[in-house]
N, C-alpha and C positions, 0 to 999 in steps of 0.2 A: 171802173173802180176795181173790176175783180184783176184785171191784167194790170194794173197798175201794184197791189197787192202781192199777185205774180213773181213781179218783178224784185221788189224791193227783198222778199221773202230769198230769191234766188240770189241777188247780189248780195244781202246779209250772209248767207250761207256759205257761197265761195269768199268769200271775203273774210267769214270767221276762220274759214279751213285752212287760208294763206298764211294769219294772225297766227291759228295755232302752229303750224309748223315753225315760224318765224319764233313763236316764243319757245317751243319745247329746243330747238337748235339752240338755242340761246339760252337751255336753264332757265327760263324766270321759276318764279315763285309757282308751282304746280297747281295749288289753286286758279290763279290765273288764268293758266292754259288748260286746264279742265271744265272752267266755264266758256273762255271759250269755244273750244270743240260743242261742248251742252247744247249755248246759243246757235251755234252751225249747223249742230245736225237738226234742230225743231224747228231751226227756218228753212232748212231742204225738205223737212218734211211737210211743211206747212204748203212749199211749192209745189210739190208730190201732188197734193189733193188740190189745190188750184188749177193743177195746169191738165187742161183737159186732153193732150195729146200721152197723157202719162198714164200708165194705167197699171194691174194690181202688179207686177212683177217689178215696176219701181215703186211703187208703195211700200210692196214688202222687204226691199232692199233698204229705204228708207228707214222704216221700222225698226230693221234690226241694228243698222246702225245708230241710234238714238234710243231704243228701250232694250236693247241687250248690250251695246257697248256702253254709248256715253253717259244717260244716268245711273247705272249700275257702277261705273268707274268714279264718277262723283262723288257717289257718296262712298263705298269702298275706300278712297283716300281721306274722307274728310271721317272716317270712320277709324281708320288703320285697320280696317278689319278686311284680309280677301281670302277667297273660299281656300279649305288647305292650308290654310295659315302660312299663306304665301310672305313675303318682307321683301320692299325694294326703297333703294335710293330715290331720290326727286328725281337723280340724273336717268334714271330707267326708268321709270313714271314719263319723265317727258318726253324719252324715243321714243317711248311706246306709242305715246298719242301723235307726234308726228308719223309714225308708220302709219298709223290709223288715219289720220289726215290726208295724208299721199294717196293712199287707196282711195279714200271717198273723193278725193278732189279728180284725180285718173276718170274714174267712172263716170263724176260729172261733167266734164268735162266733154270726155267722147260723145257719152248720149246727146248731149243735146249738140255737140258739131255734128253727129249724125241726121239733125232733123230736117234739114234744107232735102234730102233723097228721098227720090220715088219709091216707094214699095214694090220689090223686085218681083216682076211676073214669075208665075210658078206655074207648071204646068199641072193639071188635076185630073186624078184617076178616075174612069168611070165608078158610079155607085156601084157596080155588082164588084167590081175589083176592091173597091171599099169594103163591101161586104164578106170580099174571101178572106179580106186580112183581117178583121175582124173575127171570123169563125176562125183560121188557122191560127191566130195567134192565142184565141179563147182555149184552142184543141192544145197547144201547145202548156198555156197552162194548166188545163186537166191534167198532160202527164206528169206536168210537174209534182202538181200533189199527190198523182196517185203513186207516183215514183218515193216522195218523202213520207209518205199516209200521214191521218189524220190525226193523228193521236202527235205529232210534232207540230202540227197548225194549227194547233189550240191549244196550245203550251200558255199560260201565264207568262207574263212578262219577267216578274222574277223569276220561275222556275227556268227561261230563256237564259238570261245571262246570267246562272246559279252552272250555265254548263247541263240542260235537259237534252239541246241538242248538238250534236257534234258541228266541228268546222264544214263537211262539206254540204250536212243537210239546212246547215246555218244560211250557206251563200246562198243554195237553192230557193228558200224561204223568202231572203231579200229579190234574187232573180223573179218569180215568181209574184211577190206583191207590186215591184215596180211594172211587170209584164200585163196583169191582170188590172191594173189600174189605168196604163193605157189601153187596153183595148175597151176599158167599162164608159172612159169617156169618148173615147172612138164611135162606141156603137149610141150614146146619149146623143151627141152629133149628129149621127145619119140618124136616128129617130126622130129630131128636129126640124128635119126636112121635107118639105113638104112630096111625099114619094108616094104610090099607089102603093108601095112594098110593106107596108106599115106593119103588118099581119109575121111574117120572115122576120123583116128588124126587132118589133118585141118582142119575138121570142128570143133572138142570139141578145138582145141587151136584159133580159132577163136570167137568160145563161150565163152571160159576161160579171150581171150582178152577183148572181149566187158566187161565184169564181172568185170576183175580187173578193167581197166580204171572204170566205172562209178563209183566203190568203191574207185579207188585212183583219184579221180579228181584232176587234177595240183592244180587249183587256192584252193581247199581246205586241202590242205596237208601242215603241215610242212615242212618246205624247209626240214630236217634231213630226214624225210622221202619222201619225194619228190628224192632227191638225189642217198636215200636209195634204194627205187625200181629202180632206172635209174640204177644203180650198180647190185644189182641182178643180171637184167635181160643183160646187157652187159658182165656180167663172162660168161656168157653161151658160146661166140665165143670171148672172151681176151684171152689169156695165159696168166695171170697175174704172173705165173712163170718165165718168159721171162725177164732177168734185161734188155732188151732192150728197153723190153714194157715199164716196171714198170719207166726207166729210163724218157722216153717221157711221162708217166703223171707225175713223179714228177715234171718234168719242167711246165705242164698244170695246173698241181693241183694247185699252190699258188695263178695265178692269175685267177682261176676261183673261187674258195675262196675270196679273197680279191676285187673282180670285179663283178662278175656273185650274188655270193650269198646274198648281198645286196639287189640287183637288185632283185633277184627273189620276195622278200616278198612282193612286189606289185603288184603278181598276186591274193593276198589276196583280197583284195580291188577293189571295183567293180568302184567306180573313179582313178581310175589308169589305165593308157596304156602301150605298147610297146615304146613309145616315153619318155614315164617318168622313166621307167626301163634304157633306154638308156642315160640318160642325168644322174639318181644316178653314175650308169657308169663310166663315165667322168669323177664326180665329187667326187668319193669317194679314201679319203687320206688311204691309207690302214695303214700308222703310226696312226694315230687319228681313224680310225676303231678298230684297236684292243684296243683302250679302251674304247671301248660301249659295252651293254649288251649282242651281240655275242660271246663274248667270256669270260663270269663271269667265268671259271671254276676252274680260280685258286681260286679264290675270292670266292666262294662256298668251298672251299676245309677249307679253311681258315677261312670263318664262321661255318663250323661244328667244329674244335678245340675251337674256342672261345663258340661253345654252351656247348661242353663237360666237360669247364670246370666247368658249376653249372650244369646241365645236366647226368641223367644216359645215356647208351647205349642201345639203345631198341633190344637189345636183339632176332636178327634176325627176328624183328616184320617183319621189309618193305621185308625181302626175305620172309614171309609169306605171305605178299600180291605182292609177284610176283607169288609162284605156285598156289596160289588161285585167283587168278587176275580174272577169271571168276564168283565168288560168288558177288552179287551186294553186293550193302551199304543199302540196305534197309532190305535184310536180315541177314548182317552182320554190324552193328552200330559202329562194333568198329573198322572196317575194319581200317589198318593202312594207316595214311596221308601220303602225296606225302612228303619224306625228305628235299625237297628244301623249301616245304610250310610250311614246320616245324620250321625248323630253322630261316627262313626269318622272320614268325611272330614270333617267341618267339625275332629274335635278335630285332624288331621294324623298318624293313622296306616296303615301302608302298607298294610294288609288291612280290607278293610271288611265282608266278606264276613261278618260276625258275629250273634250271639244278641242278643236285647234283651229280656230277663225280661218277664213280664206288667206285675209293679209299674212296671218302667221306661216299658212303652207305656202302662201306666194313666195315670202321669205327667206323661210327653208330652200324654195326649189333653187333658186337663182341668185340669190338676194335681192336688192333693192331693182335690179332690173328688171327681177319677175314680177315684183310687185306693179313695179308701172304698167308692164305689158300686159299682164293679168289681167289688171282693173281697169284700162283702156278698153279691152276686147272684149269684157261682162260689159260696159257699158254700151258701146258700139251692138252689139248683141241684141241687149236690152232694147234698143232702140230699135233695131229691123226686126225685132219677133211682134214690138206693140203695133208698131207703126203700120205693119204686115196684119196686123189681124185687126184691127181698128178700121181698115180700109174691107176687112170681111173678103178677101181675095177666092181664097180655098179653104178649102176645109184642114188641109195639111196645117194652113200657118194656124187654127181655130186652135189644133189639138197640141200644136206643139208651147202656144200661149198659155194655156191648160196645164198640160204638165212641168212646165216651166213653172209658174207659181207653186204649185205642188210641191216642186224640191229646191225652191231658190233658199226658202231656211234653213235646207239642209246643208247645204251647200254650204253656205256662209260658214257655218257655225261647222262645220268639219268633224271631225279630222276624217281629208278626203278618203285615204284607204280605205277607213273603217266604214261610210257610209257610200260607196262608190257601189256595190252592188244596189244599194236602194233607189238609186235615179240612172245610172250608167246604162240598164238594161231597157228601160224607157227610152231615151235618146237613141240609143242603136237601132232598137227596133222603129223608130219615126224614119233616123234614115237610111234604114233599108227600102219602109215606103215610100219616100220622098225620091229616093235614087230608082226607084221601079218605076215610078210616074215620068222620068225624065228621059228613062231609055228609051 
């Protein structure tokens, strides 16, 4: 029953995503093709938590395309209401949602032709070499912060982006929380293990904790990354394979989204308490939330087509300044602007400060080619990182499953420059260890 379920759930969903693109090419009526995208993405996500070889990094992909793009764009048009007092035609309303189609169909598509493959043998590092990477990289982010001190690492969220801390000790900060966050679940890992060493390991995953916490300070984190490390570090004991599991957060997930996530952004704000968190709470209409500025992302999607159309393609500038996302702007002038800050001022609105969905920077970089290539190889991906740690091989694929969910939100939801310090520095540093285990 349950694989039959499955099934139906996963052909519903490719099948709406074909529908939609078929009707946004075709103009129909926008309603239309907004339901259908709606019914696509809650039947992939319904497959998400059925299908037990799937586990939280497609969950979380799922998610966000269905409670950040697709309801939130529903009602937004049936609304006319989008954040920044955006205005589009039907006819850009509908590319939109074929872009966004394309992208989620690419992805589905790979992941699961990827499932028929073995989980590729990986070579693994002895525990004590686990261990030095864990103290050096811990050592590494001690300098960090003793390098920024601490009076910038416990900056409030708004007094952060009020401009408290400059650009370079800005990037350090991001370096350092995504540094200190892999090595906090690195060392939770080898604590896991059943090792005589047990006595050594608590103490460096005791040091690694105090480390990340001061680098990820609650009240100074984006709520996306706030969330982000709470996710991490709870895959470490979820089965997020478990449609059981996956079943009982999607029932949690909506209204901690639509309830909790409001709320949290007043840990920013140092006049703000637990009593005013609790009382937003209360009082927030989760219809009338999705059409505030949490959820721009259709509407970003939607102003990159409308940049493109006087607008060349920057030509995988902003994927350049994702693998370079460590070279500052003082030595690099021409380092590429945040996509969301692109398009925002060129279209002439007053906050520029915004998201730019993956689709939209797929977009930008290549155009429609990038888009395909993109969201073929997130899925392809997706599918050797779960598939790889599901089988429990080494501990490398454990952690890199880990901090994968950690920044897949991020990720999505963009604009890559701007958050490319936040996960870029994690990834590097995996495969530096992953490329040492193999020499």
């Amino acid at each position: 029953m349950a694989d039959l379920a499955l099934h139906l759930s996963r052909l519903t969903g490719i099948l709406g995503l074909v529908l939609t693109i078929l009707c946004g090419v075709q103009n129909a009526p926008i309603a239309t093709t907004a339901l259908l995208f709606l019914t696509a993405t809650a039947a992939l996500w319904c497959a998400t938590i059925l299908d037990r070889r799937a586990g939280g990094i497609d969950f979380l992909i799922a998610f966000f395309f269905l409670f950040f793009l697709a309801i939130p764009a529903r009602l937004q048009i049936a609304h006319q209401t989008f954040p920044w007092g955006g205005s589009y035609s039907a006819q850009t309303l509908n590319h939109t949602y074929v872009l966004i189609a394309t992208a989620l169909l690419c992805y589905t598509v790979a992941r699961l032709s990827a499932r028929p493959t073995e989980p590729r043998k990986a070579p693994q590092l002895p525990d004590k070499s686990l261990h030095r990477w864990a103290f050096t990289l811990t050592l590494i982010s001690l300098a960090i912060a003793a390098l920024i001190g601490p009076g910038n690492l416990f900056v409030l969220r708004s007094g952060f982006l009020d401009g408290a801390t400059n650009g370079l000790t800005s990037q350090l900060i991001y370096i350092g929380r995504a540094l200190s966050l892999l090595t906090f679940v690195l060392c939770l890992y080898l604590l896991a293990q059943p090792r005589p060493t047990q006595g050594p390991t608590l103490a460096l995953t005791l040091l690694a904790a105090a480390t990340c916490l001061s680098f990820n300070y609650p009240p100074a984190l984006p709520r996306f990354a706030l969330f982000g490390c709470a996710i991490a570090l709870l895959s470490i004991r979820l089965n997020l394979f478990s449609p059981r599991l996956k079943l009982v957060l999607a029932l949690t997930a909506p209204p901690l989204l639509f309830l909790l996530f409001p709320a949290v952004k007043m840990l920013g704000h140092a006049d703000r308490g637990v009593l005013e968190m609790a009382q937003i709470m209360a009082q927030t209409d989760p219809t009338l939330y999705l059409l505030r500025v949490d959820f721009d992302g259709f509407k970003q999607i939607a102003d990159t087509l409308v940049y493109l159309e006087s607008a060349p393609i920057r030509w995988g500038a902003n994927y350049a300044g994702v693998i370079l996302f460590f070279v500052p702007r003082a030595l690099w002038p021409a380092k590429p602007t945040d996509s969301g800050e692109l398009i925002s001022a060129t279209l002439g609105y007053p906050y520029t400060n915004v998201s730019s969905p993956l689709p939209a920077e797929a977009l930008l970089a290549f155009g429609l080619p990038g888009v395909l290539l993109t969201f073929l190889a997130l899925g392809a991906m997706t599918a050797r990182i779960e598939a790889n740690a599901q089988a429990r091989q080494t501990l490398h694929h454990l952690v890199l499953y880990s901090i994968t969910m950690g920044f897949i939100t991020i990720i999505l939801r963009g604009a890559l420059n701007g958050v490319a310090p936040q996960f870029a520095t994690a990834f590097l540093a995996y495969a530096a260890m992953t490329w040492r285990a193999r020499a």
